[in-house]
KEZAFI-687689 format. One record per residue (C-alpha): x, y, z. Coordinates in Angstrom, 1 decimal, always signed. Layout:
<pts>
(pt (X Y Z)),
...
</pts>
This chain:
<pts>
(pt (+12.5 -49.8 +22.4)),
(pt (+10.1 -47.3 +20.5)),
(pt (+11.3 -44.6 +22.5)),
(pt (+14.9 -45.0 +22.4)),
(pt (+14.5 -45.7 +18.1)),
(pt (+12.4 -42.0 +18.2)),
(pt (+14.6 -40.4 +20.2)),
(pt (+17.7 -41.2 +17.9)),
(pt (+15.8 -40.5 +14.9)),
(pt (+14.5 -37.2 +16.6)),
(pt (+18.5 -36.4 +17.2)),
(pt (+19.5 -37.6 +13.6)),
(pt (+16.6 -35.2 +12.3)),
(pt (+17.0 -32.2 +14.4)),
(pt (+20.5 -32.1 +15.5)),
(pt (+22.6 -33.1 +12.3)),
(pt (+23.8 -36.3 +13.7)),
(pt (+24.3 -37.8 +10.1)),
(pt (+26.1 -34.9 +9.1)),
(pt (+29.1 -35.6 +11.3)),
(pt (+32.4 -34.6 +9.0)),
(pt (+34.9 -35.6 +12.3)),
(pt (+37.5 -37.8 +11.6)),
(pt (+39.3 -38.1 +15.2)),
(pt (+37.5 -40.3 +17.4)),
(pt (+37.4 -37.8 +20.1)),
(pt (+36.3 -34.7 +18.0)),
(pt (+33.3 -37.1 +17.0)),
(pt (+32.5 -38.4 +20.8)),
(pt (+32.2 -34.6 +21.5)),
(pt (+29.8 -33.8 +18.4)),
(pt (+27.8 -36.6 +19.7)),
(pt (+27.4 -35.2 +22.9)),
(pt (+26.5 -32.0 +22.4)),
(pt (+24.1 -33.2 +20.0)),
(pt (+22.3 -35.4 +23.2)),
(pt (+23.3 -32.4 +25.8)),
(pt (+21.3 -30.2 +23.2)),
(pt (+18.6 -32.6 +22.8)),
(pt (+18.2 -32.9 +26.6)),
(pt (+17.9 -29.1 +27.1)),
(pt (+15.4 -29.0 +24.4)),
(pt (+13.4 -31.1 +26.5)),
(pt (+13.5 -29.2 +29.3)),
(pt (+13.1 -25.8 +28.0)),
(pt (+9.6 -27.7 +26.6)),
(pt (+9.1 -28.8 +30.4)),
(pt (+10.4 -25.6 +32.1)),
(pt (+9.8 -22.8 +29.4)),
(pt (+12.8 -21.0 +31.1)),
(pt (+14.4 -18.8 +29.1)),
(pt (+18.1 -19.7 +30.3)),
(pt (+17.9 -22.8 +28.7)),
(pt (+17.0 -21.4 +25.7)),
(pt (+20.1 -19.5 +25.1)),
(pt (+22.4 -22.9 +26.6)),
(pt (+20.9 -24.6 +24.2)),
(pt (+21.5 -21.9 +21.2)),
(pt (+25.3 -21.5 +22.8)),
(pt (+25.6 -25.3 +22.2)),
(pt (+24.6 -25.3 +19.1)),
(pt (+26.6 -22.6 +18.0)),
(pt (+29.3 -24.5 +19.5)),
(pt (+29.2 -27.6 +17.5)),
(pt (+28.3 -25.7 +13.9)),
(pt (+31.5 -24.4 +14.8)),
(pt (+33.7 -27.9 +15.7)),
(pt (+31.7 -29.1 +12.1)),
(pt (+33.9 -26.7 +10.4)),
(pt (+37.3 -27.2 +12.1)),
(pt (+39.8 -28.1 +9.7)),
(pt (+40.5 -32.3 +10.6)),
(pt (+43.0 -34.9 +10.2)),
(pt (+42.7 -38.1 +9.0)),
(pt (+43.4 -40.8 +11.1)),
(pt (+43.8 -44.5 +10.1)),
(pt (+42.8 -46.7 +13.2)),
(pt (+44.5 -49.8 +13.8)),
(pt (+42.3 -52.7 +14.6)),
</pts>
């Protein structure tokens, strides 16, 4: 259990997970990924120290700074 808590506190640290501004359920399931796909290639780069991962991993981020700033809609969900 102390792994998995330090690992989501590593992602909420790191990777800006509490700074998520999507409002559509699916624009937020993919900022959430690419948080743990960026995460996961951050551990291998530290495993591997290739430089292709590197530059995935810069890529991804650069990816979801950009989906942060994407204009959104707000949706009311029905329960």
């Amino acid at each position: 259990r102390v792994e998995v808590e330090r690992a989501f506190s590593l992602a909420k640290r790191r990777f800006g997970l509490t700074q998520i501004r999507t409002y559509l359920k699916e624009t937020t399931q993919s900022v959430i990924a690419l948080s743990i796909l960026a995460l996961n290639l951050g551990k291998l780069q530290a495993i591997q120290c290739t430089p292709i991962l590197f530059y995935l991993q810069v890529l991804l981020w650069k990816v979801k700074r950009a989906l942060k700033w994407l204009p959104c809609q707000k949706v009311a969900f029905v329960q």
